[in-house]
N, C-alpha and C positions, 0 to 999 in steps of 0.2 A: 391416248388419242390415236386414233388410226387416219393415214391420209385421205384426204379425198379429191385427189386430185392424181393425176400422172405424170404431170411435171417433172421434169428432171428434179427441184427441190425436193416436193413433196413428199412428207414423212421423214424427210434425214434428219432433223431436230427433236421429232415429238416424239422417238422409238425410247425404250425406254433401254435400251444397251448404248443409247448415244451417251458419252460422259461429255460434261461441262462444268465450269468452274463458274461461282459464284460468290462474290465478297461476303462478308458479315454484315456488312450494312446496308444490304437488300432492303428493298421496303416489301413489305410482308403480306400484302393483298396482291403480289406477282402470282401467277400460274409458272409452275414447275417449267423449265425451259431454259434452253441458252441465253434466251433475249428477256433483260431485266432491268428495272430501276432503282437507284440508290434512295434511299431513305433521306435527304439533306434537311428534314424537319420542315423546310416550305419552300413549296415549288416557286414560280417564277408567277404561274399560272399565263402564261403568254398564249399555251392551249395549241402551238403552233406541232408538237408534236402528234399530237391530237388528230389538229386536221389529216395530218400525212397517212394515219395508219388509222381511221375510227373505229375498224375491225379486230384491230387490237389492243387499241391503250385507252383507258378510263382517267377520272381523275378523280381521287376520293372527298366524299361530299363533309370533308373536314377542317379547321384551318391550315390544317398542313395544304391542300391542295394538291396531293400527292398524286404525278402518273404514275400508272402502272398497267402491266401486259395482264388483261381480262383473259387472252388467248395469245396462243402460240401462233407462228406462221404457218400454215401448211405446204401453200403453193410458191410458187414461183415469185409470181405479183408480190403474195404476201409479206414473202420475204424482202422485196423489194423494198418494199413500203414501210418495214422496219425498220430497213439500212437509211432510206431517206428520215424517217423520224430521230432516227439518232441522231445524224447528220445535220440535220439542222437543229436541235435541243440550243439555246444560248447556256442553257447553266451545265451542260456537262455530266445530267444525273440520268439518261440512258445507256445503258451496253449488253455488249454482246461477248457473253462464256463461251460461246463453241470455237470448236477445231477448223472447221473449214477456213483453209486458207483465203479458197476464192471470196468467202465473207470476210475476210479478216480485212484484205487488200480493198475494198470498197468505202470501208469505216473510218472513218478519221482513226489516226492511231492512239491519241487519247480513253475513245470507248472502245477498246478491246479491253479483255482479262489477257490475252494473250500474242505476243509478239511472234512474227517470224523473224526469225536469224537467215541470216545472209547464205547460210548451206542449207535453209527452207524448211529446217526444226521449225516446232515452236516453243516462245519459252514462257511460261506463266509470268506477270506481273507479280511485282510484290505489296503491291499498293493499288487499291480503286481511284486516283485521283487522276487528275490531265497533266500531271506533271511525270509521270514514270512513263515516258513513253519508250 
C-alpha cells in the first residue's frame, strides 16, 4: 500500500521494510500490518470497536463474530482511530505489533506486542495476553 496522505503518520506502518511483530493467534481475515486482532474464537460483539475505526475494522459474518483490520491506517486521524479502538475493546482482543514508541505510549500497555524499558529499548512481549504487561 502506498500513502495517501502527508501527514506526519502517513505510510510509516503500511512500507513494506517496516518490521512488526505478530502473535500466532492472529485472527486471519487481518491485512498485513502492525494493527491486529486476536483470534479469541467469539468476539463480545459489542461492535464498540467498530464504531471507533469503521474505515478499518470489520466483523466477520460468522459465529465467531470476529473483528478484524479490512485496512491499515494510513493517515494521521487513521492512526488515531485505531489507538482509540484498541482502547476502548472490553475483551482485550485488539493490538498493536509496531515499533513506534509514540504509539506504544498511547495504548493501554496490555495491547502492545512490545514494551519500552525505562533506557527507551523496546522489548517484545512473550505472551499476547493482558497479563504480561
Amino acid at each position: 500500500m502506498r500513502p495517501t496522505s502527508s501527514a506526519p503518520y502517513a505510510g510509516r506502518y503500511v512500507s513494506n521494510n517496516m518490521k512488526y511483530h505478530r502473535f500466532n493467534d492472529y485472527a486471519v481475515e487481518n491485512v498485513d500490518g502492525p494493527f491486529y486482532t486476536i483470534d479469541i474464537g467469539s468476539d463480545c460483539g459489542c461492535l464498540l470497536p467498530e464504531a471507533e475505526a469503521p474505515t478499518l475494522l470489520k466483523t466477520t459474518n460468522d459465529p465467531r463474530d470476529q473483528t478484524y483490520f479490512y485496512r491499515q491506517p494510513e493517515t494521521k486521524e487513521e492512526i488515531e482511530n485505531a489507538i482509540e479502538a484498541i482502547n476502548i475493546c472490553p475483551i482485550h482482543d485488539i493490538r498493536y505489533g509496531g515499533r513506534d514508541p509514540e504509539i506504544i505510549k498511547l495504548i493501554e500497555p496490555s495491547q502492545t506486542d512490545y514494551k519500552i524499558l525505562k533506557n527507551g529499548k523496546l522489548k517484545l512481549k512473550l505472551i499476547s495476553t493482558r497479563y504480561d504487561t
